[in-house]
MIFI-240219 format. One record per atom (N, C-alpha, C): x, y, z. Coordinates in steps of 0.02 Angstrom, whole numbers, padded with zeros to 5 digits, always signed. Example, Ala and Ser with C-alpha at 12.3 -4.5 7.8 and 13.67 -1.06 7.14 Angstrom:
BEGIN
+00660-00284+00390+00615-00225+00390+00660-00165+00390+00642-00112+00354+00684-00053+00357+00645+00002+00394
//
This chain:
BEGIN
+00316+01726+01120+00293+01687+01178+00218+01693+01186+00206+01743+01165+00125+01743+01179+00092+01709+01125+00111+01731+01072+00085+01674+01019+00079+01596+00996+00127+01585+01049+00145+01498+01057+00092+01487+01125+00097+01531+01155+00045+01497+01220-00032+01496+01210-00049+01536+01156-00121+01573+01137-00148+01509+01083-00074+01468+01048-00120+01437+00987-00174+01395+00999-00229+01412+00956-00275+01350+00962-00316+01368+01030-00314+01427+01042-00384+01445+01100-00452+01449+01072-00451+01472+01008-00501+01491+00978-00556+01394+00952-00567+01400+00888-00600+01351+00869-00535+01283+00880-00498+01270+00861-00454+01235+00827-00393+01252+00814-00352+01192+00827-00270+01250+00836-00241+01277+00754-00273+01256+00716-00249+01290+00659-00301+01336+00607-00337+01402+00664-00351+01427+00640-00323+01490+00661-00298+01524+00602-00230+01540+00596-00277+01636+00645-00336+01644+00596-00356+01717+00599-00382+01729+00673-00412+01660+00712-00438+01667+00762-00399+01662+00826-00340+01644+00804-00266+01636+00845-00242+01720+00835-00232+01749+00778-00228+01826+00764-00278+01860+00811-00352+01857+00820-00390+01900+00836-00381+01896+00931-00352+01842+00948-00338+01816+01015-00301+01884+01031-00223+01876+01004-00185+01907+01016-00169+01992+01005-00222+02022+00994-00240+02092+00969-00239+02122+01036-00237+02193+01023-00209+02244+01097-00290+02218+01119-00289+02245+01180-00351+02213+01206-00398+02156+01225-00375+02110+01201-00381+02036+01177-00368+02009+01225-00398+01937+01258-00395+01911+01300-00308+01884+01308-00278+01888+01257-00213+01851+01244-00169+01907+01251-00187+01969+01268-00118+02036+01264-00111+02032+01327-00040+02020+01337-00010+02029+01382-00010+02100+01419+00018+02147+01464+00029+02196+01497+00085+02229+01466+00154+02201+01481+00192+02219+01455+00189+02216+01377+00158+02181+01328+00158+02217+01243+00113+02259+01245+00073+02295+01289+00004+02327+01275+00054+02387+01301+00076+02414+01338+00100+02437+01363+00184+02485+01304+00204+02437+01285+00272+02430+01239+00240+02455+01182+00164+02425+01153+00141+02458+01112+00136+02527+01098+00085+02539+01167+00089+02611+01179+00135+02653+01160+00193+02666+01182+00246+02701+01199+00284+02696+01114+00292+02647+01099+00318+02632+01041+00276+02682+00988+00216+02650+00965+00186+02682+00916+00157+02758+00918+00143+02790+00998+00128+02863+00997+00203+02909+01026+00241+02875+01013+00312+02899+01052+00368+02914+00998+00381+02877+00951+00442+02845+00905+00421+02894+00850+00364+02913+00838+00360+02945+00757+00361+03010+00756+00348+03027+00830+00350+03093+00855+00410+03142+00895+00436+03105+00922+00477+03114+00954+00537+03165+00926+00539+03173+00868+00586+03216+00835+00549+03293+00838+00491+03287+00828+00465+03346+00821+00449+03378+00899+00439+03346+00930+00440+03361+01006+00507+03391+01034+00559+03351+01015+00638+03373+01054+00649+03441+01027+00613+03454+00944+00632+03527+00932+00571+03570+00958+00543+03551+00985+00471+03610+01020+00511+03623+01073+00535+03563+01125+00561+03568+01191+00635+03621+01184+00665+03586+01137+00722+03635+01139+00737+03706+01094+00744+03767+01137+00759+03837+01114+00821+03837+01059+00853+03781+01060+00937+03802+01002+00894+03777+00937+00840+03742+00931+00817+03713+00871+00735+03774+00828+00735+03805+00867+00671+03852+00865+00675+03890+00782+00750+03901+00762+00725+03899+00682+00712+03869+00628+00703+03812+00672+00686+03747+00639+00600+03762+00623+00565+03778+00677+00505+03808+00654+00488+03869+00659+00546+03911+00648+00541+03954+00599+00548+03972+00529+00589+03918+00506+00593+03915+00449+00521+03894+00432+00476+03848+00453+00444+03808+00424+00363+03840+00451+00371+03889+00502+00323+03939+00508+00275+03871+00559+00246+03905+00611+00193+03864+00652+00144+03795+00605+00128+03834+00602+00070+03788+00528+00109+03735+00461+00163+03762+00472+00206+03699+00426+00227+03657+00486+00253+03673+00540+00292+03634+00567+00254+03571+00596+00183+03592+00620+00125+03555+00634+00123+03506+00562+00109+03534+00519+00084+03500+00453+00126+03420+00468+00180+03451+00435+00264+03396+00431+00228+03344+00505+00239+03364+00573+00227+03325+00623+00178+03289+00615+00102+03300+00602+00049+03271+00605+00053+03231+00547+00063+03230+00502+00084+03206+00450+00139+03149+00467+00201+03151+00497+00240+03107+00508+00238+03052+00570+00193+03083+00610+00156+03066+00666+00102+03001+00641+00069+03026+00614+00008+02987+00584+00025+02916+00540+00076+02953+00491+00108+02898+00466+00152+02855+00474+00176+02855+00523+00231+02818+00548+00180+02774+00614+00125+02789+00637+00114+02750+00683+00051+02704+00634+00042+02726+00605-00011+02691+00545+00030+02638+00517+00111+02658+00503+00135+02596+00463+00170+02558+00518+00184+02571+00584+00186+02510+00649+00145+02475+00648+00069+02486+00650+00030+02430+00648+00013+02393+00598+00022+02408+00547+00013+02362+00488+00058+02308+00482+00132+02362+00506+00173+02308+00495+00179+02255+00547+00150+02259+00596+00158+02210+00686+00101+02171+00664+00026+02181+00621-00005+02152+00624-00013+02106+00562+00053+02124+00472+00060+02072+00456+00118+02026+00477+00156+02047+00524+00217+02010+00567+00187+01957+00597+00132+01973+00651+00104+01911+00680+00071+01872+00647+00007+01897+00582-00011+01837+00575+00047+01795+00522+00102+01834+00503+00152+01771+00454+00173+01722+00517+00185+01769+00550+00231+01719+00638+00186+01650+00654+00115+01664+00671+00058+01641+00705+00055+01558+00626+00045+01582+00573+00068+01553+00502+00116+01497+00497+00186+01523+00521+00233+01480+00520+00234+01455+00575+00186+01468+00632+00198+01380+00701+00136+01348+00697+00089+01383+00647+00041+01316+00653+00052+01292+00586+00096+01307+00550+00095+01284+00465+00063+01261+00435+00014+01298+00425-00040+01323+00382-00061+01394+00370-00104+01402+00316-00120+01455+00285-00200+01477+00329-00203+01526+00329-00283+01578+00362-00343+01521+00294-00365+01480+00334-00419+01447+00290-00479+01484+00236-00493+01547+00306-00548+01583+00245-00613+01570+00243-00621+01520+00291-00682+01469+00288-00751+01516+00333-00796+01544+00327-00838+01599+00348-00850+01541+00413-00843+01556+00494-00874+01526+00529-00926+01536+00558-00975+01481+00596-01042+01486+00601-01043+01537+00665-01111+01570+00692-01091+01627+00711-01077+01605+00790-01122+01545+00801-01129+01517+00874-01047+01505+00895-01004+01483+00845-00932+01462+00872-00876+01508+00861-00924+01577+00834-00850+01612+00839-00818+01639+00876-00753+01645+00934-00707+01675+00968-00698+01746+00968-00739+01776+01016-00701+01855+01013-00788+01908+01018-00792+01961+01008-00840+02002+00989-00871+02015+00935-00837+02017+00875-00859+02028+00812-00828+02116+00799-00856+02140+00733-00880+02108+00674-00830+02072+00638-00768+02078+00674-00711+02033+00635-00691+01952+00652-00722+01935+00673-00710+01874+00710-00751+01795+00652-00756+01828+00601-00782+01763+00582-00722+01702+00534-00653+01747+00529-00612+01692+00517-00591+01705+00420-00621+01759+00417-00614+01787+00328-00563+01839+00322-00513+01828+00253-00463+01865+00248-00485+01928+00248-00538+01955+00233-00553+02012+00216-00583+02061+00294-00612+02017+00331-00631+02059+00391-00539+02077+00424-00505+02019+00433-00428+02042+00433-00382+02080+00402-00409+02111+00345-00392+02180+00292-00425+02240+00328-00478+02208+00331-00537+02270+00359-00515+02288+00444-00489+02238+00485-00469+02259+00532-00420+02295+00568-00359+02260+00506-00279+02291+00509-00292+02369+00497-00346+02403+00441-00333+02441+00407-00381+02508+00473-00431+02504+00495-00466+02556+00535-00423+02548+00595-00401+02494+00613-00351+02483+00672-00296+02518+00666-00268+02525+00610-00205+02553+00611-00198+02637+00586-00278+02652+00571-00283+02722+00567-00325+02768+00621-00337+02711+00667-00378+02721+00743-00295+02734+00786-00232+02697+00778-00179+02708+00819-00141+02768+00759-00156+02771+00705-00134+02845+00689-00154+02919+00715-00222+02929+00715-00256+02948+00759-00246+02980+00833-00244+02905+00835-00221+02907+00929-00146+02946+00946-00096+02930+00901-00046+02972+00905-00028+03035+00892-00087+03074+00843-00080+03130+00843-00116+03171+00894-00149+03131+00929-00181+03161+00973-00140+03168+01042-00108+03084+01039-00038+03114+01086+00005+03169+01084+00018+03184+01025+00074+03232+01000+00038+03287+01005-00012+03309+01031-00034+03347+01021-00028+03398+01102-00039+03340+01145-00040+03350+01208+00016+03368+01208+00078+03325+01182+00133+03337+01210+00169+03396+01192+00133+03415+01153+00169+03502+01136+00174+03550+01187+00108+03524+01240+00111+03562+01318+00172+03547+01351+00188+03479+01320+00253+03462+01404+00294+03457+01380+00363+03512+01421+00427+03511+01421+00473+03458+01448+00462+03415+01467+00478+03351+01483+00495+03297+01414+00544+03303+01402+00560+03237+01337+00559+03173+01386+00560+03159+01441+00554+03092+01450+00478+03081+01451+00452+03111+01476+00381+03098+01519+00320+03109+01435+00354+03147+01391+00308+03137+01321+00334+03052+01292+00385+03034+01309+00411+02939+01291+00363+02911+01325+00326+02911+01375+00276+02864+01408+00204+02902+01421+00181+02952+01370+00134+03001+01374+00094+02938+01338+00107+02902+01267+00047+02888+01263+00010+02824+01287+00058+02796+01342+00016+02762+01385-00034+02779+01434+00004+02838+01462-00021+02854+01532-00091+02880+01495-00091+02927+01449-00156+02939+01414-00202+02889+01386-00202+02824+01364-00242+02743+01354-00251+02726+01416-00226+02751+01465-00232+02700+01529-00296+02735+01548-00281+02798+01553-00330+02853+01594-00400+02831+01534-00390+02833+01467-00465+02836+01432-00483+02753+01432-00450+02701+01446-00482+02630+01488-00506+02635+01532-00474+02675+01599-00499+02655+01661-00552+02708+01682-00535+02763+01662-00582+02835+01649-00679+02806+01643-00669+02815+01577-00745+02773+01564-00753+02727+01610-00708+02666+01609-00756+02602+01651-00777+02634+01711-00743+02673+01744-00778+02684+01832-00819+02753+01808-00838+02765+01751-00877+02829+01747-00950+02796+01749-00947+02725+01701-00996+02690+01683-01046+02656+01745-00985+02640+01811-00987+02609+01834-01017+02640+01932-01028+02727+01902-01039+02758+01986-01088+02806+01967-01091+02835+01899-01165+02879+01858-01200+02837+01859-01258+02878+01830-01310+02849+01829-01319+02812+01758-01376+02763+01780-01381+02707+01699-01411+02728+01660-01361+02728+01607-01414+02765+01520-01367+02745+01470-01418+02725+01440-01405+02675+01367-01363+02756+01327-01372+02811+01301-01350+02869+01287-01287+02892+01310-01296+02885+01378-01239+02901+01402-01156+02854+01391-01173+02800+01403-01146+02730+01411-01119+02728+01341-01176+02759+01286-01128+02746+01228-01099+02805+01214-01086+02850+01231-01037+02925+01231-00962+02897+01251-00981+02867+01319-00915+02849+01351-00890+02800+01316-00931+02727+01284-00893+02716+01236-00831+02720+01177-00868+02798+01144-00852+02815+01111-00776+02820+01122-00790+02868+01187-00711+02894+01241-00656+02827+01235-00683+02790+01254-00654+02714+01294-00588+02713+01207-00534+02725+01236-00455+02696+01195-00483+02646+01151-00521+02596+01162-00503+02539+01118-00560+02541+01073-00587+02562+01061-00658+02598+00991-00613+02618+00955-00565+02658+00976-00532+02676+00914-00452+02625+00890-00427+02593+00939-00377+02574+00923-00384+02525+00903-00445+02495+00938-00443+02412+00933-00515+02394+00929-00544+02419+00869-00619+02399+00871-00636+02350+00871-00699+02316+00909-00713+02246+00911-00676+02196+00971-00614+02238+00994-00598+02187+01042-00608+02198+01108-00643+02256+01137-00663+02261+01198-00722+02325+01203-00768+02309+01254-00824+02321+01260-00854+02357+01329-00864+02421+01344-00880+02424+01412-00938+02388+01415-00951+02324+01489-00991+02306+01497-01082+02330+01537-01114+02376+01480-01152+02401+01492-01212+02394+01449-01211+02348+01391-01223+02339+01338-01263+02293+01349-01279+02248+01403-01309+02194+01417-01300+02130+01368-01234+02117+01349-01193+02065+01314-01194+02084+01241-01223+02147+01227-01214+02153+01132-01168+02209+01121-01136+02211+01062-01091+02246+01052-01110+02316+00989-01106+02355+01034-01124+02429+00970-01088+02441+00919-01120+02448+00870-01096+02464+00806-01036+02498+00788-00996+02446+00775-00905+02439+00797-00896+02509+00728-00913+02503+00669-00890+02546+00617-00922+02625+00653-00991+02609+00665-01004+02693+00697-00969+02699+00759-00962+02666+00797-00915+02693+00850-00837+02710+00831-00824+02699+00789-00755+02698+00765-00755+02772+00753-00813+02773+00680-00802+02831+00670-00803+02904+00694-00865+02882+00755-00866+02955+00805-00833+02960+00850-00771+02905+00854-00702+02916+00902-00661+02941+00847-00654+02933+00797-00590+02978+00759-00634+03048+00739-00679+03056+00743-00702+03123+00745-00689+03156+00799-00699+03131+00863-00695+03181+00937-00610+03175+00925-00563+03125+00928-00510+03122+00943-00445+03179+00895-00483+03183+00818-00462+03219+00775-00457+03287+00790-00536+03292+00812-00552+03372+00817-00544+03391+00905-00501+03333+00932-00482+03364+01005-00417+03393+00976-00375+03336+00956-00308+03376+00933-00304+03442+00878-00339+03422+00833-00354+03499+00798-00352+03556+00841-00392+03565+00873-00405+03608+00945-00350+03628+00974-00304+03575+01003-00241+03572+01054-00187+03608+01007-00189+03592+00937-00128+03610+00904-00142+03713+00879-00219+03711+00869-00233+03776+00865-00214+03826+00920-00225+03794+00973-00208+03810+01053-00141+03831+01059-00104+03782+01028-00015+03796+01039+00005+03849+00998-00023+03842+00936-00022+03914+00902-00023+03986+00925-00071+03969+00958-00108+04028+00977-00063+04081+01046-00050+04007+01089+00010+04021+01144+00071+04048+01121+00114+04015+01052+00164+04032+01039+00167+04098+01014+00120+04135+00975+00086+04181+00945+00096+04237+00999+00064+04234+01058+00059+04268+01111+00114+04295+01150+00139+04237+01146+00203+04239+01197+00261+04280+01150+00265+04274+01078+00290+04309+01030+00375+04264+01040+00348+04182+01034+00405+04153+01012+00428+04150+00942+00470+04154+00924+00508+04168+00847+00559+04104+00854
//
């Protein structure tokens, strides 16, 4: 439904990539409820096994067999990859979907810069910025999920880790914007919180705190110094749990 209502916002209704870039998390065309479904889905579903055995005491030789530092390994590892291959696969789903109602093929045609739809640097309508986008996008929401999973090793709650990694995107959207928006003004600062801001890493290029005075910061370096802070937060969190379980002298 969203993809039938979205066609042809961009240049022309049969351009297949700019109808794709519409409909991206963040995107003037994402709905609430898929942004939302996203969430939960991709930092929830890959993890969730490894969580029910943290939460529950009858499963605890489960990482004992596999010793703290394996059991992490296996998780972050299955974590990462399983939300890495959700988005690849949702994002060659839509554009085949987006494909078969305007029936035609992604033209390919480089567009001029004055008419292109969206922020950039992916927005000019080439198969390859759409390789290039699926691919940091979908290792920006790998990322993002281990960093969920990471948190959620704190909470004993199996329902409330199922909708953890929304409530955590919501807080680093709305977080920054009113941080941006009651501190004081600095080009330095403004781009730190950037950095912070959920969609640098999930969804580079499609949203922007407006502080920038209409230009958009360097989508690949911002990318990359959000999977650096976001990596080495969870690194941290998982060393942390270690360290607790260690203490507490769980076996």
């Amino acid at each position: 439904m969203t993809v039938n209502a979205n066609l042809g916002v961009g240049i022309h209704g049969d351009t297949v990539l700019t109808d794709f870039w519409y409909v991206q998390f963040a995107g003037p065309g994402d709905p609430m409820v898929v942004a939302v479904a996203t969430l939960v889905l991709y930092t929830a579903l890959p993890a969730f096994m490894y969580i029910y055995l943290n939460n529950n005491s009858a499963f605890f030789n489960v990482q004992q067999r596999l010793n703290y530092h394996g059991f992490l390994k296996l998780a972050t590892r299955t974590t990462f990859s399983g939300a890495f291959g959700f988005s690849i696969v949702t994002k060659l789903y839509e554009l085949i979907l987006i494909m078969a109602m305007v029936h035609t093929w992604p033209s390919n045609v480089i567009l001029p810069q004055q008419i292109r739809f969206g922020l950039g640097p992916f927005n000019d309508n080439t198969l390859l910025s759409f390789a290039m986008f699926a691919l940091i996008s979908s290792i920006g929401w790998g990322i993002f999920a281990v960093f969920v999973f990471s948190i959620g090793l704190f909470i004993k709650k199996n329902s409330i880790f199922l909708i953890l990694g929304a409530l955590i995107a919501t807080g680093l959207i709305v977080g920054p914007g009113l941080l941006v928006m009651v501190l004081p003004k600095s080009l330095l600062f403004a781009s730190f919180i950037n950095v912070l801001f959920i969609p640098s890493l999930i969804a580079p290029g499609q949203m922007v705190l407006a502080v920038f005075n209409g230009k958009t910061p360097n989508v690949y370096l911002t990318f990359l110094i959000a999977t650096a802070i976001y990596s080495s937060a969870a690194w941290l969190l998982t060393g942390l749990w270690i360290k607790h379980r260690t203490t507490r002298g769980v076996t």
